[in-house]
C-alpha positions in Angstrom: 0.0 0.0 0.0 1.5 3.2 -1.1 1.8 6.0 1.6 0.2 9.3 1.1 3.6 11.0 0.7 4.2 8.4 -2.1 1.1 8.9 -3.9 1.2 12.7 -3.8 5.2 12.4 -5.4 3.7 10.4 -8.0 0.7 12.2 -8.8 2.5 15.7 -8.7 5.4 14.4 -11.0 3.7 12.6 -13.4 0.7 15.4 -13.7 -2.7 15.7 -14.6 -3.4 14.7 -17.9 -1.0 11.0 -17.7 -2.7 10.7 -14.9 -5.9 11.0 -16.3 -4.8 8.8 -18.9 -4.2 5.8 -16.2 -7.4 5.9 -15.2 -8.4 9.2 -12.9 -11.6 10.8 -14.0 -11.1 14.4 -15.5 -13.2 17.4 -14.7 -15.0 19.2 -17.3 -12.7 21.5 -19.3 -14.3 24.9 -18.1 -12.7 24.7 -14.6 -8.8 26.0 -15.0 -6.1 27.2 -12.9 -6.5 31.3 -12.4 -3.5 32.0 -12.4 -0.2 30.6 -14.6 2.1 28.2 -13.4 -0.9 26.6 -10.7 -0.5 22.7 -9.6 -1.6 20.4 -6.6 -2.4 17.4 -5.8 -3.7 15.9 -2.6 -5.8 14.6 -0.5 -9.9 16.2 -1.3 -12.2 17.5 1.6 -15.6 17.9 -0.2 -18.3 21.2 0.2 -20.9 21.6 -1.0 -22.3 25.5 -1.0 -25.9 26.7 -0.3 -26.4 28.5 -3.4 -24.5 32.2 -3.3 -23.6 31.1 0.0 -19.7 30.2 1.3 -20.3 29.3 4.9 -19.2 26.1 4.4 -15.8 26.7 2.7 -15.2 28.7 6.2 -16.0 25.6 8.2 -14.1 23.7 5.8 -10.7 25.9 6.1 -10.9 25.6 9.9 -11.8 21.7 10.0 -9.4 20.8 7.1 -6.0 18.4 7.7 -2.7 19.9 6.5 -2.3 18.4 2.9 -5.6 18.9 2.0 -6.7 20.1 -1.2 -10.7 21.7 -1.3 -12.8 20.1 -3.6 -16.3 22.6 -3.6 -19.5 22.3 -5.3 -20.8 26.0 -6.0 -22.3 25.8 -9.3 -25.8 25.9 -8.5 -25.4 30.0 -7.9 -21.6 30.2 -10.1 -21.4 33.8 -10.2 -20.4 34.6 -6.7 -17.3 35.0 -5.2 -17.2 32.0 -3.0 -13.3 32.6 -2.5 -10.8 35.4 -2.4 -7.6 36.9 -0.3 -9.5 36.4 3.4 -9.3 32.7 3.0 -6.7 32.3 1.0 -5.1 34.0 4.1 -6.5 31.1 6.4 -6.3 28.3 4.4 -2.5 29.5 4.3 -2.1 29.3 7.6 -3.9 26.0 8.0 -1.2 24.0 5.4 -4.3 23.4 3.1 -2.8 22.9 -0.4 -4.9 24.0 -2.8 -8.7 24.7 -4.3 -11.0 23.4 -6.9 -14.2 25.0 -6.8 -17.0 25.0 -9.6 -17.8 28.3 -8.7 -16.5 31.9 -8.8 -13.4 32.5 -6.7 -12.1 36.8 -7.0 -8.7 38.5 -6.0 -6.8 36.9 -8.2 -3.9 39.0 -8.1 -3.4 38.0 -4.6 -4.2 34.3 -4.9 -1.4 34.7 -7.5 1.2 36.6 -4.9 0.6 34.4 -2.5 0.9 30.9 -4.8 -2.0 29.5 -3.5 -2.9 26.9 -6.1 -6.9 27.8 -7.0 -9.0 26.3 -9.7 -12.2 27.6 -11.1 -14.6 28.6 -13.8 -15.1 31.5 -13.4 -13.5 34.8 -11.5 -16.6 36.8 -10.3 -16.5 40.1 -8.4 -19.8 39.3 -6.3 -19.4 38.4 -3.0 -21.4 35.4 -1.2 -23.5 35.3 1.7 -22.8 33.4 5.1 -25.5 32.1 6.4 -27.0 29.6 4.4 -25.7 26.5 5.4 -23.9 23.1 3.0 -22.2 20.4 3.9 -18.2 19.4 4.1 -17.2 16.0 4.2 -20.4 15.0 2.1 -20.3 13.8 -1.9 -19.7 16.6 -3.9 -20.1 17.2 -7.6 -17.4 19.1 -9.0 -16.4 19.5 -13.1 -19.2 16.8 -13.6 -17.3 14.4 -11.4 -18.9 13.0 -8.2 -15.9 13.2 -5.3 -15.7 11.8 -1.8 -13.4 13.2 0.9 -9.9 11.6 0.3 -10.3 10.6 -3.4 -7.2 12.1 -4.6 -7.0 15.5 -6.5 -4.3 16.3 -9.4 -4.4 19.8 -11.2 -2.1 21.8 -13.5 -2.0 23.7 -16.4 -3.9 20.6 -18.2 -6.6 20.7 -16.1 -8.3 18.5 -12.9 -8.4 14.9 -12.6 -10.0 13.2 -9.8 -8.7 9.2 -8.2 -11.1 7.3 -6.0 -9.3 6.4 -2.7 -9.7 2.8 -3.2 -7.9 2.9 -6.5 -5.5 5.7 -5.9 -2.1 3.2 -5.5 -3.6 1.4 -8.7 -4.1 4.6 -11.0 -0.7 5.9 -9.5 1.4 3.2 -10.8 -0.4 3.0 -14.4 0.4 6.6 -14.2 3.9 6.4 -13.5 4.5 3.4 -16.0 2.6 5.8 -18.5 5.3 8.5 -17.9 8.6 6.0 -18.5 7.0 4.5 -21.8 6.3 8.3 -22.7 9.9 9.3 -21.5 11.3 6.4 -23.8 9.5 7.5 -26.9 10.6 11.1 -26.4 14.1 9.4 -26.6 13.2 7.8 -30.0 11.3 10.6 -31.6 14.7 12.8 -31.0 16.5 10.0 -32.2 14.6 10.4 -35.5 11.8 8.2 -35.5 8.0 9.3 -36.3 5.1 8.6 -34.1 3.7 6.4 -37.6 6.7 4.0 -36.7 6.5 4.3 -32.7 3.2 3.8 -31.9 2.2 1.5 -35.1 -0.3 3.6 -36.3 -1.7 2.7 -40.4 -1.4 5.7 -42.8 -3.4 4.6 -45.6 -6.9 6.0 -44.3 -4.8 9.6 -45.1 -5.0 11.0 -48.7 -2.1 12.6 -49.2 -1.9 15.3 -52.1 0.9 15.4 -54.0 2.2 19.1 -54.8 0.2 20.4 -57.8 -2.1 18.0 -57.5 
């Protein structure tokens, strides 16, 4: 059984979309890092939002392990600011690792200074109430993905890609085997081969036009 440190070296080297490759389940394409450079993985604790509402990210940042990355369900009222600098601040302070919310998150400029890894739909200037209640710890549906708390979380710049817990040590190594076969065929493209050759793929369903033609 692979450790938790294991799995996040794995996941976090080999990256989102091999992972997703080996079997993680990718979120929709709409939620992206918001800001450059962006990457976690970790361990999820699930919210789910009242709609336009963020009171349960706020419980979430106070309850949440060190490690943990925030996996929130916000899309029923998207337009709201569900996140920004104050708990960015906490979370911060709490070791959490990172967000992905499918929901508005604002202050992006400081999310960015600060390198707090965030993923989102949309950046929207509205702020959300705090009152309404949600859940944490609950299933949660995120990037059209259902997610339990400690399913695994990877995001970059490719995008988000969720691992059940029960198949996490699986998925990891198909991952990193994925990575070494891809490593070797870098080797061998640079050497001068073509990906026709490499990965046996039949060229005659291609017309080719010959110049002039």
């Amino acid at each position: 059984m692979a450790s938790a440190g294991e799995l996040r070296e794995v996941f976090e080297h080999c990256g989102a979309a091999t992972v997703g490759e080996a079997g993680g389940s990718p979120a929709a394409a709409r939620i992206r890092p918001v800001w450059p450079g962006a990457r976690v993985a970790g361990p999820a604790l699930t919210v789910v939002c009242a709609p336009g509402d963020n009171l349960a990210v706020h419980v979430a940042v106070a309850r949440a392990a060190p490690g943990t990355v925030l996996v929130v369900e916000a899309a029923a009222e998207p337009g709201r600011g569900y996140w920004g600098e104050v708990l960015t601040t906490a979370a911060l302070e709490r070791r959490v690792a990172g967000l992905v919310i499918d929901g508005g998150v604002r202050d992006v400029d400081a999310l960015e200074r600060s390198r707090f890894p965030v993923f989102a739909p949309v950046i929207a200037l509205p702020g959300a109430t705090k009152d309404r209640g949600g859940t944490v710890g609950g299933a949660a549906r995120v990037g059209g993905v259902v997610v339990a708390s400690g399913d695994w979380v990877v995001a970059d710049t490719d995008g988000v890609v969720f691992v059940p817990a029960g198949r996490a040590a699986q998925v990891a190594a198909a991952a990193r085997a994925r990575a070494e076969r891809e490593a070797r065929l870098l080797e061998e493209l640079r050497a001068g081969r073509t990906t026709l050759e490499l990965l046996g793929l039949d060229p005659s369903a291609v017309v080719v036009a010959e110049p002039g033609g």
